[in-house]
N, C-alpha and C positions, 0 to 999 in steps of 0.2 A: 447315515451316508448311503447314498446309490452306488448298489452294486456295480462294479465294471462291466461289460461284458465285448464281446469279440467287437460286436459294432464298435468304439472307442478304438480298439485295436486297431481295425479295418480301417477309422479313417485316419487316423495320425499315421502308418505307415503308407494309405494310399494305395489301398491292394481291393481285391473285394475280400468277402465274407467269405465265399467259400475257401480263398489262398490262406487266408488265417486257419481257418480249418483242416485244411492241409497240411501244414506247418506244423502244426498245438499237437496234431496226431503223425508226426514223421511220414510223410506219403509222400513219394514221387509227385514229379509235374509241375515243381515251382521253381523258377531259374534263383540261381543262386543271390541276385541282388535282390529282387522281391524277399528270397527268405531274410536275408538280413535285416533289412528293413522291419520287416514281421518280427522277428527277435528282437529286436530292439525297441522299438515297441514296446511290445511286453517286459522288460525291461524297466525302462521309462516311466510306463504306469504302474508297474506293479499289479499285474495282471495275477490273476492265478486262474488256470481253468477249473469248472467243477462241475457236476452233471447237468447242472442247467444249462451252461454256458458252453458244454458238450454238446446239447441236445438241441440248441440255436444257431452252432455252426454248422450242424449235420439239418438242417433242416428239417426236426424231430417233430417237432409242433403238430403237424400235419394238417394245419389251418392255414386259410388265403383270407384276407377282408377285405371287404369291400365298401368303399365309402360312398354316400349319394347325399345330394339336398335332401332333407328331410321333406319328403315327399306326399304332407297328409297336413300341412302347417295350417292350423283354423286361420293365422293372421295374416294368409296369402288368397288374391285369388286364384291359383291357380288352383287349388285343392288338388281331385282326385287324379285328374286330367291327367298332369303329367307323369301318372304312373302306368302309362299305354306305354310309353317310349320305355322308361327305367324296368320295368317288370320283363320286357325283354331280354334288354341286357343281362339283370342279373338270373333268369332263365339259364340263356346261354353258357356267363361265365358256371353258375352254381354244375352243369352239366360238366362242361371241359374239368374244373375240379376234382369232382365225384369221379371222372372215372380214370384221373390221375391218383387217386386214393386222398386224396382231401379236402377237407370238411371246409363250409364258407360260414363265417360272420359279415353280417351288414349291419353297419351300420349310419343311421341319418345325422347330418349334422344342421345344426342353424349357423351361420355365419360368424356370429359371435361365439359360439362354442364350437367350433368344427376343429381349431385347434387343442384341446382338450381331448375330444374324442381320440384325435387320432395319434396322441400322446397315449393315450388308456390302451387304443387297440394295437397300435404299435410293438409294443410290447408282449402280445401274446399271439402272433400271428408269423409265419414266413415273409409274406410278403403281402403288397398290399395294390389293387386295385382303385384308383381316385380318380370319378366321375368331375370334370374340370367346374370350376364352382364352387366345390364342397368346400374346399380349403383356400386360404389365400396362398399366393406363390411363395410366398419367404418361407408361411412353415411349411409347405410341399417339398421344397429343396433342402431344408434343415433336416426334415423327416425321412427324405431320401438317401442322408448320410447315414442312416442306422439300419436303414429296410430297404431292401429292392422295391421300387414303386412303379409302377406303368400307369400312365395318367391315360385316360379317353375320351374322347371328341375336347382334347386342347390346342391343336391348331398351332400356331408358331409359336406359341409362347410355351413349349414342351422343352427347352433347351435344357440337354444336359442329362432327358430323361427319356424312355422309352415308352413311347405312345401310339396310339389307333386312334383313328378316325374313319368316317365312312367320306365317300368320295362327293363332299356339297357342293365342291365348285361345279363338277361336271352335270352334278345330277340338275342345278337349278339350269347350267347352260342346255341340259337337253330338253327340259321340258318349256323353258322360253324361246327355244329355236321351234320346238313342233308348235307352238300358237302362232309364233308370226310366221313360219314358212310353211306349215302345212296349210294352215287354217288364213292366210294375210293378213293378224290381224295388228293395224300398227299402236294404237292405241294401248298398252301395254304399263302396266305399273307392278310397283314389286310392295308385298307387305309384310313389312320386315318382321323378324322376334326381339329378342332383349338385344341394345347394344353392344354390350359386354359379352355375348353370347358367342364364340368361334365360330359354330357352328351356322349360326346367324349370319355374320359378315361373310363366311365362305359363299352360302348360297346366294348374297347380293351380289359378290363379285361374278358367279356364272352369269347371273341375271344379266348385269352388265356387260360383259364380253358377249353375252349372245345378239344384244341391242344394237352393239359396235358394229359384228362381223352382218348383221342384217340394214348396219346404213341407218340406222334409227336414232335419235337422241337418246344420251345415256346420260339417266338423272346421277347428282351425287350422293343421296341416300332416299333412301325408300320412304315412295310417296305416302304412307301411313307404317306405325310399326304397332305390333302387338307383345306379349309375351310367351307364346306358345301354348298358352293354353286356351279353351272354350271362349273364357272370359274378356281374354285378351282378343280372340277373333271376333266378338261381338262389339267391342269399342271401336276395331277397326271397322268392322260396319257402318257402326255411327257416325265415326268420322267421313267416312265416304259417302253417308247420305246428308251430312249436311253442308261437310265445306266442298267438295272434289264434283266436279262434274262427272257423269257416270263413266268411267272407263268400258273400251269392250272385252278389255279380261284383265285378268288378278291375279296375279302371278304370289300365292298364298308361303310364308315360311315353314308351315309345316300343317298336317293334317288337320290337329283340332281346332285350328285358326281359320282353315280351309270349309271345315266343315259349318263353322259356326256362321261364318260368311253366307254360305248358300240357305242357311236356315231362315235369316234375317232378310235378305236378299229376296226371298220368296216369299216372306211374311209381309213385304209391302208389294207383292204385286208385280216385281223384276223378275221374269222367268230366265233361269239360267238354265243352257248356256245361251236360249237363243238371244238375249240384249247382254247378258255379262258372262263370259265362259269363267271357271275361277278354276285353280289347279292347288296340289299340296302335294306336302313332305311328307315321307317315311312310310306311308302303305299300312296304315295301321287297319284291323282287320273292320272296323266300322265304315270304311273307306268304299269298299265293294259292297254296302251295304242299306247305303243312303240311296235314296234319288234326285237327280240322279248321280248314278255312281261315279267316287268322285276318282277323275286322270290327275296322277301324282307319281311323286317317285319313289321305288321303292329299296331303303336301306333293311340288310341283313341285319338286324337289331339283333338279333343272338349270337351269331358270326360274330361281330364286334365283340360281345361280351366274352368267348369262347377264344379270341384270339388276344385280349388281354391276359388273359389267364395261360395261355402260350409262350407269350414273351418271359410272365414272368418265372413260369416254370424252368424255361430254359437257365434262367438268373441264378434261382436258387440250384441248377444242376453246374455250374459253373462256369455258364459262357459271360466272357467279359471283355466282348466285343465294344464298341462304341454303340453310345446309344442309335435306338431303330426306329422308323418312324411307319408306320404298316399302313395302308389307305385300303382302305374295302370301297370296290366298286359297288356302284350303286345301277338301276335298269329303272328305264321310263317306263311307267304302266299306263296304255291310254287308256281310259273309261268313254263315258259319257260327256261327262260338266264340261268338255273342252270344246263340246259340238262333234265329236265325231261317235258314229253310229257304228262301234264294234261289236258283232255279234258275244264276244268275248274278248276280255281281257287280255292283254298280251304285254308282256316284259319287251322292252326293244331294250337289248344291254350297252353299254355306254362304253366306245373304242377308244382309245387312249389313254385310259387311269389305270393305271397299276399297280399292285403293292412295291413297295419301296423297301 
């Protein structure tokens, strides 16, 4: 039979994890109907504490986990690619950890087995970091009953749970405002990532609101879609060199889809940006590196990760507030690919998004 442990407690009385801990050890700070509730409780189950179960209310573990797509899958194409994005993050979070005093585990899941992992690591962890994807939502929320979870780049379907995101709406509205308003150019398409993707859908909707406030038609999903990665940037090529009439820019869903574009693009003889300007997401450091160098937006990939690992620090210290929803600003970086001739790169930062 499975041990009990405070989780069970925590959620048949409805409290958190730390107010059980409170309770179990007589300390100040917990109104008197919470304690009842907490006693009774324990009661009910037939709890008994013991040093494990001491050392998971106190936060003793002194491990974070962190979950991702399995990020190296032979039976995807996305392969390596998307570990420019992920390698950041978990950069970031591993740093804010470390110098809170604790140790990170990652690990990847595959869809079919993501809920199993994270039953495995569950279990031996404070709390947990869940890149949106990795898990489906039912056991995200099921799992969230036992562990403090902060989910990232989940977008509105975070309900109930505290989450980060970097700011996509604004950043694709900023960089589709500086093609058609700096540069005129009306011809405009967007190419999308996975649709399932938050992150994805957020940057169509700037896309769109920026077409809106510019008087232009505003398609209802994006005129080619990729998967964010290399692979997925090079079918959307394809597709636009064989069914789409050539657009005069591309409004790309994130770098290596951006990049891959410009490669193909060139490879037939389409000098970009003077016949097609193409733009991307995230600033990944290949990005300033290409030619030419590609104008995209640039997300704090570390920050993100660093600020997960914030939230949930705060959890396991005892705030038990309602859940938070944190937006990291994101800065337009103009390069080259968009047609403009900047001596140097420049952030333009994006007014209006703020953390929440």
């Amino acid at each position: 039979m499975e041990r009990l442990t405070i989780y069970e407690v925590a959620r048949r009385a409805g409290v958190s994890i730390s107010s059980v801990s409170r309770v179990l050890q007589g300390k100040p700070g917990v109104a008197p109907a919470k304690r009842e509730r907490v006693l009774a409780a324990v009661k009910a189950l037939g709890y008994v504490p013991n040093g494990l179960a001491r050392g998971l209310a106190s936060s003793r573990h002194g491990v974070i986990g962190l979950i991702f797509p399995d990020l190296d899958d032979p039976s995807t194409e996305s392969g390596h690619e998307t570990l420019l994005y992920s390698d950041e993050i978990i950069r970031g979070a591993e740093r804010a950890a470390r110098v809170a005093g604790y140790a990170v585990i990652i690990a990847a899941t595959h869809v079919s087995g993501g809920r199993d992992i994270a039953r495995a690591i569950g279990g031996r962890v404070d709390g947990l970091v869940v890149l949106a994807g990795s898990i489906a939502e039912p056991d995200i929320a099921a799992l969230a009953e036992r562990t403090p979870v902060v989910l990232l780049a989940a977008g509105r379907r975070a309900r109930g749970i505290d989450h980060v995101a970097a700011d996509n709406e604004g950043g694709a509205y900023a960089v589709t405002e500086h093609l058609v308003g700096a540069h005129g150019y009306r011809d405009v398409i967007f190419a999308g990532g996975p649709a399932a993707a938050p992150d994805a859908r957020a940057r169509f909707v700037g896309f769109r609101k920026a077409l809106a406030a510019a008087g232009l038609p505003v398609p209802d999903r994006p005129a080619v879609r990729g998967d964010f990665s290399e692979a997925g940037g090079r079918r959307v090529a394809g597709q636009i060199l064989r069914g789409l009439a050539l657009p005069r820019a591309i409004v790309a869903g994130n770098d290596q889809m951006a990049l891959a574009l410009v490669a193909d693009l060139t490879a037939v003889g389409i000098a970009v940006p003077r016949e097609v300007a193409v733009t991307g997401f995230d600033d990944i450091q290949l990005a300033r590196l290409v030619s030419p160098p590609l104008t995209t937006v640039h997300q704090p990939m570390r920050e993100l990760g660093a600020r997960c690992v914030t939230l949930l620090l705060d959890r396991l210290s005892g705030d038990e507030g309602p859940p938070r929803a944190v937006v990291v600003p994101t800065a337009l970086v103009v390069r080259e690919s968009c047609g403009c001739r900047a001596p140097r790169p420049a952030r333009v930062p994006i007014a209006g998004r703020q953390q929440t």
